[in-house]
N, C-alpha and C positions, 0 to 999 in steps of 0.2 A: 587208388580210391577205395575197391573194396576192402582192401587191408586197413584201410583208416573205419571204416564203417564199421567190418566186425568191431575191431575192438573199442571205438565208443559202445557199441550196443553189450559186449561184454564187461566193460567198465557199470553201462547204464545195469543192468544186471548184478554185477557185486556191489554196487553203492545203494540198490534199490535192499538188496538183501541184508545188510546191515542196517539201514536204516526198522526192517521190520525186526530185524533181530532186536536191536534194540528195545522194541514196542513190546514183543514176546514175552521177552524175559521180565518184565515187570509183573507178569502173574508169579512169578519165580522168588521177587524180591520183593515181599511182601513186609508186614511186622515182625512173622517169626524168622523171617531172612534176617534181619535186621538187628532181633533177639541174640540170634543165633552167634551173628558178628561178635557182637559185643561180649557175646560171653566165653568164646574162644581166643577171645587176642588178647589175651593175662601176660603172656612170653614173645620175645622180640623172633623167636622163629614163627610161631605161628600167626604173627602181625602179617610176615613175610609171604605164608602161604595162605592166608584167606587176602590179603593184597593180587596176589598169582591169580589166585582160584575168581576174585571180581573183576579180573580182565584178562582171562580164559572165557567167563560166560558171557560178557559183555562185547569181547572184541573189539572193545573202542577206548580208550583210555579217556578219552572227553565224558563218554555215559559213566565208566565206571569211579572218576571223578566226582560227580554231579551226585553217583547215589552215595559217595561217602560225605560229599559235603551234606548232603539231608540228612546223617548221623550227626552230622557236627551241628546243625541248628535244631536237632531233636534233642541235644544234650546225653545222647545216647556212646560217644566217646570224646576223647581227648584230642586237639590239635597237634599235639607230638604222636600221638595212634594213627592220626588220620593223616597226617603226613608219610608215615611210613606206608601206609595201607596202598596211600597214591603212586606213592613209588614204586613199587613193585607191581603194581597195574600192569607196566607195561611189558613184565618180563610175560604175563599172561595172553599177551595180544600177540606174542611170535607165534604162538600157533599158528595164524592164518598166512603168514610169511612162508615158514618152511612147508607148509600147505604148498604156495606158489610155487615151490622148487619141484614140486612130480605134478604127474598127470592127474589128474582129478576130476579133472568133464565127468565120465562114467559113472563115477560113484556121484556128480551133483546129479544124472539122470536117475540114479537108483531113488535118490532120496524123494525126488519128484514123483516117481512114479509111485512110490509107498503114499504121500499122499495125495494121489490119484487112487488110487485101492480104497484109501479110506473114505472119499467124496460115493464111489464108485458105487460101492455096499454099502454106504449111509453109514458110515463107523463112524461117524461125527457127532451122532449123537451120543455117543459114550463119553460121560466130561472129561476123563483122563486124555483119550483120545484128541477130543476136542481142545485140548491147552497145549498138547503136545505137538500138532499139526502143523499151526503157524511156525512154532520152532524149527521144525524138520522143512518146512517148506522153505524160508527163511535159509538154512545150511544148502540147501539146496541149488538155490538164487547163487550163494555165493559161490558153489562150487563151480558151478555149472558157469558162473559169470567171468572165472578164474579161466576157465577153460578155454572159451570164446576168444578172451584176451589175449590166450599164449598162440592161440589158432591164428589171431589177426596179425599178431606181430612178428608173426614166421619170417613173414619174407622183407622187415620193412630195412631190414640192413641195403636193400636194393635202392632204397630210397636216399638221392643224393643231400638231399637240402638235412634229413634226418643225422647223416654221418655226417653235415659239414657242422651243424648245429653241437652236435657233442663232439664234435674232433675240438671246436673252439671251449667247450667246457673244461676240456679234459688239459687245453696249454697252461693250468695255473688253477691249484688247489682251491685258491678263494674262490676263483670263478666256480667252482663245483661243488662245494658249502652254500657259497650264493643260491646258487639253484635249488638245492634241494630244502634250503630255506623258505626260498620262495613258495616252492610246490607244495610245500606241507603248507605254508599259510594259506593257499589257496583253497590246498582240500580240508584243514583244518585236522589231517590224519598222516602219522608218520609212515604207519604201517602198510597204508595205504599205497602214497610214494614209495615204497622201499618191494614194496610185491611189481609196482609199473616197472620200477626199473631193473629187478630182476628178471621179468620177461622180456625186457628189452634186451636184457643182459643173454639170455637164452637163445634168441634169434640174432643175436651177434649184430646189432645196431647201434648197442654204444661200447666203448671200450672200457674192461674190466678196472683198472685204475680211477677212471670216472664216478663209475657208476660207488667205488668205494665213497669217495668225499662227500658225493650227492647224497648218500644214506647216512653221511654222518652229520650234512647239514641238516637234513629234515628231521633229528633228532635232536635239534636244536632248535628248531620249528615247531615241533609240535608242542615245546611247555611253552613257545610265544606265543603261540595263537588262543590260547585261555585264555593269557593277559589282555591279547588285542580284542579279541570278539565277543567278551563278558566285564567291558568298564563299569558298568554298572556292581562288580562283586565291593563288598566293601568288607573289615574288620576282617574278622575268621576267615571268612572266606578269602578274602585278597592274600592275605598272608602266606595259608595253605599253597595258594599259588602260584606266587612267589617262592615258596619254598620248591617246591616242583622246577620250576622255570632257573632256578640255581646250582640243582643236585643235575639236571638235564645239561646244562652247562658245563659244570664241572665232570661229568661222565664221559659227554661226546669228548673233551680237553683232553683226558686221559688216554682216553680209545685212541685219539690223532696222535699225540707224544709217542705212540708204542707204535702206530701206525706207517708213521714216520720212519722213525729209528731203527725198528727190526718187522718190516712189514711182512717177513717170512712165518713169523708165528702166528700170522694167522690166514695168512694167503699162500698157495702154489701156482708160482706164475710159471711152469715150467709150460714150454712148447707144445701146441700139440694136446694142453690136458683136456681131460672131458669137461666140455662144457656144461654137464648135469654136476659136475663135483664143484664147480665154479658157484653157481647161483647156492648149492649149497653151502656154502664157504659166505656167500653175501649173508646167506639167512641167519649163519651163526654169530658174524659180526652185529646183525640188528639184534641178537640176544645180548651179545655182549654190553652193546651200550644201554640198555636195561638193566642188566645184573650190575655194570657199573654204579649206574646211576642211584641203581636200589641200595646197594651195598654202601655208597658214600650218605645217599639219606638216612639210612639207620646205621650207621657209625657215627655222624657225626651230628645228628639229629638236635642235642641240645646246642651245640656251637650253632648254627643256622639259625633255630629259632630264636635263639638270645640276638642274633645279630640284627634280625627284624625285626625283633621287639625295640633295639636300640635306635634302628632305624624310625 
């Protein structure tokens, strides 16, 4: 029971820290943010890397969505821009995944305590200070929330209803897509899912094969849940999302096919391996299907949206 407690209260902790991250950085992504965009993304690489760089600072692919489609109805780029832009969002957001794979509690206490120093001395009034704060407190929450999480779920492999729950995920692929489908619907965040179950993966409470399909369904999940939990998007905007919710599809496909067929390029299932090389090895797979995903949206960018247009 305490192992369940921590890490809700560690979850409550990193979903409370994203949420103000999110809040933060809109002093961040202002007009000249926005300026800024439009006047660097001339070149299909650099679509690629200011895509990266708005879901690096964002952390969320759903926020950093929402602020490209506010370019789209400001007229400020192109739905073939702003398609590519979305796509690579998400290669931005494995930060806080391979975050999950080391220790990190200490450094979310540092951050805490930095803005502790600055309540402490009144540095708050200094405005730089002051817009910087929430940010750093915000990294902080998450770290520190990550931390909690990896603490609670040390021991939950002891728990029997836990290993009998993913012994039955793990009899049949679909079952384990299904899931991690599910779970990103729920939380409405791939990255999210894919950090639970590599700590789960860390305290050896679900088995390494599992936990692969689960992150490959919640990467199929997370372009669903735009569609499901924003019906109200309509024209540009549905489109975009659609576009998203197809290249995520065809991405996770891909990733599976290789996954399948030669699962040693991208896993070491040898006996015995460290289990810190393991969750690292998860976190590169949730880049891949990213880099997949991005790579098929800006290659094949005009085939896609002609098809939706015809649609």
């Amino acid at each position: 029971m305490k192992e369940i407690i921590f890490s809700l209260a560690g979850l409550g902790l990193f979903l409370s820290g994203l949420n103000l991250l999110s809040s933060s950085i809109k002093i961040f992504t202002g007009k000249k943010f926005h300026k800024l965009i439009t006047s660097i993304t001339n070149s299909t690489f650099m679509k690629g890397a200011v895509g990266t760089l708005i879901g690096f600072i964002t952390q969320s692919t759903n926020a950093g969505v929402f602020l490209i489609l506010g370019l789209v109805q400001a007229n400020l780029t192109t739905i073939k821009t702003a398609s590519i832009l979305i796509a690579w969002t998400g290669v931005g957001t494995s930060f806080l995944v391979f975050v999950a794979s080391i220790d990190i509690q200490f450094l979310g206490y540092i951050l805490l305590s930095i803005v502790g120093v600055f309540y402490l001395f009144n540095l708050k009034n200094n405005e730089n200070l002051f817009n910087v704060s929430p940010l750093i407190f915000a990294i902080g929450l998450i770290f520190l929330g990550l931390g909690i999480i990896k603490l609670g779920t040390n021991n939950m492999h002891n728990f029997f209803w836990i290993r009998e729950f993913f012994d039955f995920a793990s009899e049949t692929i679909i079952i384990s897509i299904i899931l991690g489908l599910f779970f990103t619907l729920l939380s409405q965040s791939a990255s999210v899912i894919t950090i639970l179950i590599i700590t789960l993966v860390s305290s050896q409470a679900i088995p390494i094969d599992s936990a692969i399909f689960i992150i490959i369904g919640s990467n199929i999940g997370s372009g669903l849940s735009l569609l499901l939990f924003h019906p109200n998007l309509e024209g540009l905007q549905k489109r975009i999302i659609l576009f998203q919710l197809r290249t995520k599809i065809l991405g996770s496909f891909f990733i599976l096919i290789i996954v399948l067929i030669a699962p040693h390029i991208f896993f070491d299932f040898t006996p015995y391996k460290n289990i810190n090389s393991l969750t690292i090895q998860l976190s590169l797979l949730y880049l891949y299907l990213q880099i997949t995903g991005a790579l098929i949206a800006t290659i094949l960018n005009g085939k896609i949206n002609a098809l939706l247009n015809y649609r």
